[in-house]
N, C-alpha and C positions, 0 to 999 in steps of 0.2 A: 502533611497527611501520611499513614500510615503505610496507603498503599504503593506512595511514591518512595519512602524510605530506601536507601543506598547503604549497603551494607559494603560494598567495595570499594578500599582503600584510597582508592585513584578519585572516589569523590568528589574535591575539592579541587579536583583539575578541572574538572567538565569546560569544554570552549561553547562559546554561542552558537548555536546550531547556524552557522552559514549556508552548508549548503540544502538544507530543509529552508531558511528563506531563499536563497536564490532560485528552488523550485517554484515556491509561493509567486515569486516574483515574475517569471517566465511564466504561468501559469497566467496572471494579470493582462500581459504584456500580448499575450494568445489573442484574450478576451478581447480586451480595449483595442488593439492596432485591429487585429485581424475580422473581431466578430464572432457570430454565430457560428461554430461549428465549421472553420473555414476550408475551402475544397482540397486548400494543398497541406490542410495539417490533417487534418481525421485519418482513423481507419477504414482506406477506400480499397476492398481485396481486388477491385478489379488495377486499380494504379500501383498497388504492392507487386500484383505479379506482371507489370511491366517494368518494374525495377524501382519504384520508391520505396525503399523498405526502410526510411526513415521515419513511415508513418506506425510502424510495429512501438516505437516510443513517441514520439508527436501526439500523435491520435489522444492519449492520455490525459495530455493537458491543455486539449481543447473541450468546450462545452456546447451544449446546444439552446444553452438560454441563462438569463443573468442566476435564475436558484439553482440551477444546477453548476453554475460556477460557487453559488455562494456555500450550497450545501456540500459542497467537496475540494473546498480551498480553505475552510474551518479546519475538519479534521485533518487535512493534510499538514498545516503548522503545528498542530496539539500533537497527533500521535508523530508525526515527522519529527517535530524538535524534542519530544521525550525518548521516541528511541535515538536519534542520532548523541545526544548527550551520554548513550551509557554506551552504545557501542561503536564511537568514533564517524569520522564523515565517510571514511573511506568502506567502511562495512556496510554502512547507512545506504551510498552509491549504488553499492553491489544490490541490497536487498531490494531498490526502488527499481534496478535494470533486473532481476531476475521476476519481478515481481510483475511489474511491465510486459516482459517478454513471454513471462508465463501467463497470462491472459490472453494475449496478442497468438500465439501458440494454438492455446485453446479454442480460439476466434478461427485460424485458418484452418486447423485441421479439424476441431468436430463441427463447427458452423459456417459448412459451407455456404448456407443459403445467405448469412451473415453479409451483404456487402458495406455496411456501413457502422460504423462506430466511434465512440468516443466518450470521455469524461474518464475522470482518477478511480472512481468508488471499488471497480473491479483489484483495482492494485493495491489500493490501498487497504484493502481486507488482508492480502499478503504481511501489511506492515504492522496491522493490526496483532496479528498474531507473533509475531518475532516480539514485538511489545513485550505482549502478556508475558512471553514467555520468558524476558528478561528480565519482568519486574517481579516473576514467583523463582527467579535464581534468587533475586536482593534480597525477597523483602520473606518470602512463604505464607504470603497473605492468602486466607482463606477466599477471599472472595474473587482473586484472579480466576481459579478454576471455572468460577458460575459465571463470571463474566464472558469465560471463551464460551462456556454451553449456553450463554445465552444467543450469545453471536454465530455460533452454529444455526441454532434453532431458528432466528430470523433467516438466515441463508434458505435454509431448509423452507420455511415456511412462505416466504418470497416465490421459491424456484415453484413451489405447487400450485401457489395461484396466481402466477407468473405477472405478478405488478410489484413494483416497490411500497413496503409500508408506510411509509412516511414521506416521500414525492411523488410528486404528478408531475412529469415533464412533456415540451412540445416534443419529446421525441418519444419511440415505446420505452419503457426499460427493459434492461436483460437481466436478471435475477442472476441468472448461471454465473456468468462473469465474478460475481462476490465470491462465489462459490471456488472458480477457478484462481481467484487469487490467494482466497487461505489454501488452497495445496501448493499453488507457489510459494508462500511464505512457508509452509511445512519443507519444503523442496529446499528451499535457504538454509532453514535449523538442520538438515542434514548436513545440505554442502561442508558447510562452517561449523558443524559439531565440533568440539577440541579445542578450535585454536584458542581459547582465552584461556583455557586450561593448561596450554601448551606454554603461553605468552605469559601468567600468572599463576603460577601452579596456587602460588598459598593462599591469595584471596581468595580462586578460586574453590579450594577447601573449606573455607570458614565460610561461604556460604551455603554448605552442605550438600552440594553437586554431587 
């Protein structure tokens, strides 16, 4: 496909996204051992601020029911293993922990009422966006742009009539949190601006950066 085309040299290295399945995998292992939305993995703000703040990334990859595991352990392999292939695992790492932390962030300082949370979708809108934005470096496919404004627009159009378009879960949904991850993900393509261009000056060039 067109839109997946790699125009960067390095190509033909690409390793198999390990650690996008070993998320996948941990993500399973949540579900199946522990259950619904279990009490010592979720984002619990009153257990955070007695010192579990392991649940700031935990919380993520528990679910609170089998289609909310299913509807967000999909994209998690698709966009996970497409960007961790063009920008290494170690980048991939970073973007999943900043991405994570930027939601969890957003959770404790503007929603305080917030005591309870969980599932990928919020982070993973972070991930979504570093995507895009790796694959209009590759490829300058016209239709990457409309696909970020589309994904905006759902963001957007979610947070005003505050239900998720396309699930019903036994829990409410939080629209916001989508919202909060693509500026995490926007927070990332800051952080990391340069470095491939720093590490690859000349591919970086012949993609037209």
């Amino acid at each position: 496909m067109t839109l997946f085309r790699n125009n960067d040299k390095h190509a033909n290295h690409r390793q198999t996204p390990w650690f996008t399945a070993t998320l996948c995998l941990i993500t399973l292992l949540f579900f199946s051992i522990y259950g619904k939305a279990p009490a010592a993995l979720i984002y619990d703000r009153t257990a955070i601020a007695h010192g579990e703040v392991w649940r700031l990334l935990t919380g993520h990859y528990t679910h609170c029911d089998l289609p909310h595991l299913l509807w967000n352990l999909l994209p998690l392999a698709l966009i996970g293993g497409l960007l961790e292939q063009r920008i290494g695992w170690q980048r991939f790492a970073r973007a999943t922990i900043v991405s994570c932390l930027g939601v969890s962030s957003w959770l404790w300082f503007a929603r305080t009422d917030m005591l309870l949370y969980c599932g990928l979708s919020g982070m993973l809108n972070g991930l979504l966006i570093v995507l895009l934005v790796r694959l209009w470096q590759e490829t300058r496919n016209r239709a990457l742009p409309l696909i970020g404004m589309v994904v905006i627009a759902k963001v957007l159009l979610e947070t005003a009539r505050q239900e998720a378009i396309f699930t019903h879960l036994s829990w409410a949904g939080l629209p916001e949190a989508h919202g909060a991850g693509l500026i995490a993900g926007i927070f990332f393509l800051m952080l990391t601006h340069g470095e491939k261009k720093r590490a690859f000056p000349h591919s970086w060039g012949a993609a037209g950066e």
